[in-house]
C-alpha positions in Angstrom: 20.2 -23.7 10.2 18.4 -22.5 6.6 17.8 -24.6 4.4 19.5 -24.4 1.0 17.6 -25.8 -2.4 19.3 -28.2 -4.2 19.7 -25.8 -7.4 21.7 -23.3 -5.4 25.2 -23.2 -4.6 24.9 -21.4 -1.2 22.8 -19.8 1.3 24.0 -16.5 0.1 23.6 -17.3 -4.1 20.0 -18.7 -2.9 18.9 -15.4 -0.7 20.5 -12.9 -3.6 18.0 -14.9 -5.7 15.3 -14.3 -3.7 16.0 -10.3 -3.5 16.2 -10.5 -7.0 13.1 -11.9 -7.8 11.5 -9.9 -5.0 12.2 -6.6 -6.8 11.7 -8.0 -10.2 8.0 -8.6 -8.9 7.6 -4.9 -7.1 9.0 -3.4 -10.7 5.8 -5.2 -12.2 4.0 -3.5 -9.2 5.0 -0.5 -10.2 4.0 -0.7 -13.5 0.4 -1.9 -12.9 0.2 1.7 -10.6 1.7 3.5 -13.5 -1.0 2.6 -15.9 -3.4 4.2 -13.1 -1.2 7.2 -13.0 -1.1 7.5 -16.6 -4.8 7.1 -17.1 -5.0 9.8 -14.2 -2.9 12.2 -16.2 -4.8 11.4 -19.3 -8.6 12.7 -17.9 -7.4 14.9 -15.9 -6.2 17.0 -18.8 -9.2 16.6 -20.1 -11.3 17.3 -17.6 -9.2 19.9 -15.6 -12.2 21.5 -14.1 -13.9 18.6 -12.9 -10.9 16.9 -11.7 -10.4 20.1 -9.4 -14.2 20.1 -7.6 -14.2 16.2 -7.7 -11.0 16.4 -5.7 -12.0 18.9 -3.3 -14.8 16.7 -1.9 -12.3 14.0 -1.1 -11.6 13.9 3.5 -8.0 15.7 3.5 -7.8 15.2 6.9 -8.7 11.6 6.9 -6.0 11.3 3.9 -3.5 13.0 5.5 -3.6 10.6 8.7 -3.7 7.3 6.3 -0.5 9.2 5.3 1.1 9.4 8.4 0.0 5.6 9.2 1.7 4.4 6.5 4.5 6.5 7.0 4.7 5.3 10.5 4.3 1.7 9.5 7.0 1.8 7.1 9.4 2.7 10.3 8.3 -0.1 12.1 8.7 -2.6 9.1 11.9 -1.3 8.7 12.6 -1.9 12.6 11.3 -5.8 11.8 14.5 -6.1 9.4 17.1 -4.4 12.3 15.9 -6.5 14.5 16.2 -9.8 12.1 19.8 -8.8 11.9 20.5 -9.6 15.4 18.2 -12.4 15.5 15.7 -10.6 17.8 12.6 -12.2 16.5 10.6 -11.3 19.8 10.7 -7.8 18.5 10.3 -8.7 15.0 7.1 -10.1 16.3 6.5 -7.2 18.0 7.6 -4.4 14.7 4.8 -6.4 12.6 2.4 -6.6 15.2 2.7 -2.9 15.3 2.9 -2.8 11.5 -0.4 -4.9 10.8 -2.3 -2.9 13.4 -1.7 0.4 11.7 -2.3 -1.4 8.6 -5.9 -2.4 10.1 -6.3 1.4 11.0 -5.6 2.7 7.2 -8.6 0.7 6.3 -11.0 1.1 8.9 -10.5 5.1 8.3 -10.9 4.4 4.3 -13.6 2.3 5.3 -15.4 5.4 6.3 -14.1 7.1 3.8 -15.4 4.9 1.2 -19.0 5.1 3.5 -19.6 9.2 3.1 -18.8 8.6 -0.8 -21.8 6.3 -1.0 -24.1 7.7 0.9 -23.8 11.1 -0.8 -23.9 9.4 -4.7 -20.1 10.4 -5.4 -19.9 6.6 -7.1 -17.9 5.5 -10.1 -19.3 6.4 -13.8 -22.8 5.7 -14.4 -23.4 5.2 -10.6 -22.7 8.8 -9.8 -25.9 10.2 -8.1 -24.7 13.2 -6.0 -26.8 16.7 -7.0 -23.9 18.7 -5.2 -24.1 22.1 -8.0 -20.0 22.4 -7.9 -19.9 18.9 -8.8 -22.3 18.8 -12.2 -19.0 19.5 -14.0 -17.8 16.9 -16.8 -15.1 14.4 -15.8 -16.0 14.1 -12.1 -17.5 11.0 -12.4 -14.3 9.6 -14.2 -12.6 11.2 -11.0 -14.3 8.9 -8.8 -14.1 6.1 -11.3 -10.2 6.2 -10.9 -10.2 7.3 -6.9 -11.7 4.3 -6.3 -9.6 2.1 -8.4 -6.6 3.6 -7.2 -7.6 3.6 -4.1 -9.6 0.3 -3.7 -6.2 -1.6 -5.8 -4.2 -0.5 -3.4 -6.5 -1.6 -0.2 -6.4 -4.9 -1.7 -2.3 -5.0 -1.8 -2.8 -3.2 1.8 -4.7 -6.4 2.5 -2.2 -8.8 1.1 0.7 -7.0 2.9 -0.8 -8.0 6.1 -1.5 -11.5 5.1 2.7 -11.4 4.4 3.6 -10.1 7.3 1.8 -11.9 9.5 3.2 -15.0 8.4 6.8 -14.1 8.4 5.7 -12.9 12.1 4.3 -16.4 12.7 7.9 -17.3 11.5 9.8 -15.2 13.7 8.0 -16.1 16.9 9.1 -19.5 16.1 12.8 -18.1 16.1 13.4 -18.8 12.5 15.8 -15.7 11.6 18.9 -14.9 12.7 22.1 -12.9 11.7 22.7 -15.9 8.4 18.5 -15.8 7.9 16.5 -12.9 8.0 15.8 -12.7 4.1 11.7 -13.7 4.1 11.8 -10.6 6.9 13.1 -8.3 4.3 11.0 -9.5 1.5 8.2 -8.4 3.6 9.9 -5.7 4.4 10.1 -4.6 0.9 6.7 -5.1 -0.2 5.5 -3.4 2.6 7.6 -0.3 1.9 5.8 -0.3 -1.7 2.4 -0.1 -0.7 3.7 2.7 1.6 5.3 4.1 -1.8 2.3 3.8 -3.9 0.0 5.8 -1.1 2.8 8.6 -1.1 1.8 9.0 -5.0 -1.8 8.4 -4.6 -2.0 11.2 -1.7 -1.2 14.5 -3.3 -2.7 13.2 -7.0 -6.1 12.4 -5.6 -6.2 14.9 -2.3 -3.8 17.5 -3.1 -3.1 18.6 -6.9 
């Protein structure tokens, strides 16, 4: 049976809190991204040309599977929750399992990502080194100044996603949800469904516009 704090009425009163406050903290989330988006917009309309051969040196293929990762990983997350409902928790184990590994994949391929982009010089500001001639353009180093703190923020919430979601699976494969308790399974759920969101926006403005 789930435990109910002493400054809640009910189970239900203490889990609409915690949904709440769960997307009261992934509307700050969202807000931290939109600064990077805004800052995006901003130097990219003043450096249109540079944006446009900075960009062109970024691994579409590579992004484009991180894409479908995520995407993929969002399904199984989502799957984690269904299963909650019925008080499944070996195949919540199992979604997040599934979940966490793709996770691990999206960084080992941004891994090498991150790799090609130092070895050739295409480094933030002042530590951009690369002699490529289409990429002596102004405003491709403040490209790869925001591509890689876009990009490297949202590993780090990518990181801390897994972190969640392996302890609620740690939770589940003690049989702690059922049909009256699966809210900690949708919290992760839900944060992991915004650092799928976040790539989706990050994709086509670093890769593709």
């Amino acid at each position: 049976m789930p435990t109910v704090a002493a400054h809640f009425a009910s189970l239900d009163v203490q889990q609409h809190a915690a949904r709440l406050g769960m997307w009261l903290f992934l509307a700050t989330e969202i807000l931290l991204f939109a600064g990077l988006f805004v800052c995006y917009a901003n130097y990219r309309f003043m450096f249109p040309d540079g944006f446009a051969a900075a960009s062109r040196h970024l691994n579409l293929t590579l992004g484009t599977v991180n894409t479908l990762v995520l995407i993929t990983s969002s399904f199984t997350a989502a799957m984690a929750v269904h299963y909650a409902k019925e008080a499944k928790n070996k195949q919540v184990v199992v979604m997040f399992i599934l979940t966490i590994l793709m996770a691990l994949g999206f960084l080992v391929i941004k891994y090498f990502e991150y790799s090609h982009k130092i070895h050739v010089g295409q480094l933030p500001g002042p530590y951009f080194t690369d002699t490529e001639p289409s990429l002596q353009v102004p405003g491709v180093p403040m490209y790869f100044t925001i591509y890689f703190l876009s990009t490297g923020l949202h590993g780090f919430h990518v990181i801390i996603g897994m972190i969640v979601l392996a302890w609620v699976g740690f939770k589940a494969n003690r049989n702690e949800f059922s049909a009256r308790n699966y809210t900690a399974v949708e919290l992760g759920s839900m944060y992991w469904h915004l650092v799928d969101l976040v790539w989706i926006f990050l994709f086509p403005m670093l890769y593709l516009i």
